[in-house]
N, C-alpha and C positions, 0 to 999 in steps of 0.2 A: 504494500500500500504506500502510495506516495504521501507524505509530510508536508504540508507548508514549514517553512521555518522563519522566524520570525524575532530577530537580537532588538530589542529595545533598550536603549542606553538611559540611564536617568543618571542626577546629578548626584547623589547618596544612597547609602542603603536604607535609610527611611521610605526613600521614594521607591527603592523595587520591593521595600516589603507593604507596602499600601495597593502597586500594582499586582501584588500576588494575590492580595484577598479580593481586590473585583475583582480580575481574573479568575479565580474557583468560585467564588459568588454567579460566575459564568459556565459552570460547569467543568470549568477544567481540574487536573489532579497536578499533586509534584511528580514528576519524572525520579523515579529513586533508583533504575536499572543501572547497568553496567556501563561504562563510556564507549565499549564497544560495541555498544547495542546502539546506540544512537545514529542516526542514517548517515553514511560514510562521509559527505563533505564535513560534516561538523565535526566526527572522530577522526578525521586527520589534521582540523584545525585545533583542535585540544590535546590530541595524544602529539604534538612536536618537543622534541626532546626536552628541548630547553622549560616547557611548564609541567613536566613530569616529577609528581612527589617520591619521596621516598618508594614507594609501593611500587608494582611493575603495573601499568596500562593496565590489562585486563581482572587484574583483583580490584581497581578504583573505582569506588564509587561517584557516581554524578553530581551526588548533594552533597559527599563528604570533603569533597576535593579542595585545593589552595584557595581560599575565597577573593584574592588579590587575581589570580590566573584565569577563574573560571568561574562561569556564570553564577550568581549569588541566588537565582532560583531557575530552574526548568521544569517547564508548569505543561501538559500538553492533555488534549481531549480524543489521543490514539487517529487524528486527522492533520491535527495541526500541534507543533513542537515552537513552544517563546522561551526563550533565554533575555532573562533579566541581568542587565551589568551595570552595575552601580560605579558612578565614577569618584568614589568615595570625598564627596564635598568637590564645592566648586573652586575653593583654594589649592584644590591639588591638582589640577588639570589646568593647562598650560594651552589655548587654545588661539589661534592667532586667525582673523577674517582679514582674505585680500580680496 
């Protein structure tokens, strides 16, 4: 079955854990599977070496993972897959409009 997928970026983790609860308020659940259960573009943009924790790839868990590396919630309704990334406060993000 194909995925929408769907990265919404917010400016802190208040803001992705406010987007979580409408979001299941919509039916959706957390994603608690394995990173290599996730549809292959995303498990090769997470499992790259360099955001690998201690553990090897396929023992990691999705929700339990580096909360700085990887999405702070994955919420999905088995149609569509959201990754919520909090950019932990607006003071820490460096952002420049040309």
């Amino acid at each position: 079955m194909e995925k929408n997928i769907i990265i919404c970026i917010t400016e802190g983790v208040h803001d992705s854990a406010f987007l979580s609860k409408i979001i299941k308020s919509n039916g959706y659940n957390n994603y608690t599977r394995k990173l290599n259960e996730l549809p292959k573009v995303i498990f090769q943009l997470l499992s790259n070496p360099k955001l690998i924790a201690d553990k090897g790839i396929d023992e990691l868990r999705v929700d339990m993972a580096n909360r700085r590396l990887y999405p702070h919630y994955v919420l999905t309704d088995n149609n569509n897959l959201i990754l919520l990334y909090p950019l932990l406060g607006v003071d820490n993000v460096n952002i420049e409009v040309v």
